[in-house]
N, C-alpha and C positions, 0 to 999 in steps of 0.2 A: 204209328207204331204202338201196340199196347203196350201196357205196363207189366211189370214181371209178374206179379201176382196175379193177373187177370192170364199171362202164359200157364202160370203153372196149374190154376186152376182147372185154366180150359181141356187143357192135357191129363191131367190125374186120369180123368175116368176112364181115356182109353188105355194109358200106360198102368194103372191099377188091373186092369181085365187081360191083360198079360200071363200067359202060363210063365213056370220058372224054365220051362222046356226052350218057350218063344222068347223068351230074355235072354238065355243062353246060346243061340242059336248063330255061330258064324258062316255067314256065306261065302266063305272063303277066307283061306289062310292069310294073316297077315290083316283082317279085314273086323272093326271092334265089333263086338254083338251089344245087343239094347243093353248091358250092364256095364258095359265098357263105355258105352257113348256118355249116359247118365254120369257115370264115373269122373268120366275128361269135363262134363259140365259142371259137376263139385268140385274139380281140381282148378277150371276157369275162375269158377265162382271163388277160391281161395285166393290166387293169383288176385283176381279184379278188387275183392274188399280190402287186399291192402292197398291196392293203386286208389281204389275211390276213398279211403282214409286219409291216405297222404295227398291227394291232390285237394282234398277237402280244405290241408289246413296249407298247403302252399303251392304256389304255381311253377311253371319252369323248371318242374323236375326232369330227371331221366333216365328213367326205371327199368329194369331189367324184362325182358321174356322168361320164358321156361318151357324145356323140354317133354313138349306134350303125351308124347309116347313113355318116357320114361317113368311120367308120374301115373299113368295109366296101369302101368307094368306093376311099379311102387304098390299103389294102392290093392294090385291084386282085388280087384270089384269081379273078376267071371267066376271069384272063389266064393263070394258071398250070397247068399239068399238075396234074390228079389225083392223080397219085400223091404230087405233091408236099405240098399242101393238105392230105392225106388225110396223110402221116407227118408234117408239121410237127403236126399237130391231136394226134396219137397219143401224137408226144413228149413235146410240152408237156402233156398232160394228166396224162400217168402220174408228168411232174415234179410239179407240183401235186400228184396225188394222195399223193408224198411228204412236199414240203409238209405237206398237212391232215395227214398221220398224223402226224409230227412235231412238232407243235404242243403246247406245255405245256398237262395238263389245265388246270390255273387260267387258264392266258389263254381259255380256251376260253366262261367269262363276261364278258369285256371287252366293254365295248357301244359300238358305233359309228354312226354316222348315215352312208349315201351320199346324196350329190346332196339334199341336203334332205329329206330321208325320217324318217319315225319312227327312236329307236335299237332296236337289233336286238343280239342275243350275237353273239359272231365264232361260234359252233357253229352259229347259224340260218343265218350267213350261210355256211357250208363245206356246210350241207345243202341251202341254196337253190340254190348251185351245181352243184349235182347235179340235183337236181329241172330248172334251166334248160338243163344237157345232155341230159339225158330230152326236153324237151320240145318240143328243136329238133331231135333226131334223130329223135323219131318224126314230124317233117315232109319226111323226107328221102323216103320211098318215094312220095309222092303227085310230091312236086320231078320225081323221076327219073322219073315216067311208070308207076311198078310199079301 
């Protein structure tokens, strides 16, 4: 699995050469376009740095989910410029990816439960976060029409 920072790097230069045309671009109703996906990944990215805060300093929690579409809707991201979506996404990620590097190896077995879910290490959960940027960015080129 890479590391977030080596994601987001890798990605910038296609998601940078993006028109605001190809950002905005829904392939159907109901269905988020590259500003929206980006979006749901800053709203991840908020949701996950308090989970990987709090399991940093304690184990056996168990933390809430949140309403992914809601805060999509909330943030209003298909109102904003691209470029803007696109470095708010960049910043925060590379913060995060400080974050997880930063993290005490021992907290790194602390197990937590989201949203009612089985318990998980905070390490499954700093790789799942990766794995769920992967796998919303590689929805990005069908979004934009490529």
């Amino acid at each position: 699995m890479p590391e977030l920072a080596e994601v987001v790097t890798g990605h910038l230069p296609f998601l940078q050469a993006l028109t605001e045309q190809q950002a905005a671009r829904k392939p159907a109703p109901g269905v988020w376009c590259a500003k929206e996906i980006l979006g749901h990944l800053i709203d991840s990215g908020v949701n996950n740095h308090a989970r990987f805060v709090q399991a940093r300093a304690q184990s056996g929690l168990d933390l809430p989910g949140y309403d992914q579409n809601a805060w999509v809707v909330a943030g209003a991201y298909s109102e904003r410029s691209w470029a803007d979506v696109l470095g708010l996404w960049a910043g925060y990620q590379q913060h995060l990816a400080h974050v997880i590097a930063s993290l005490p190896a021992g907290s790194l077995d602390h197990t937590l439960s989201v949203g009612g879910g089985a318990p998980v290490t905070l390490h499954f959960l700093t790789q799942d976060y990766v794995a769920h940027q992967l796998h919303h960015l590689s929805q990005i080129p069908e979004r934009a029409g490529l």
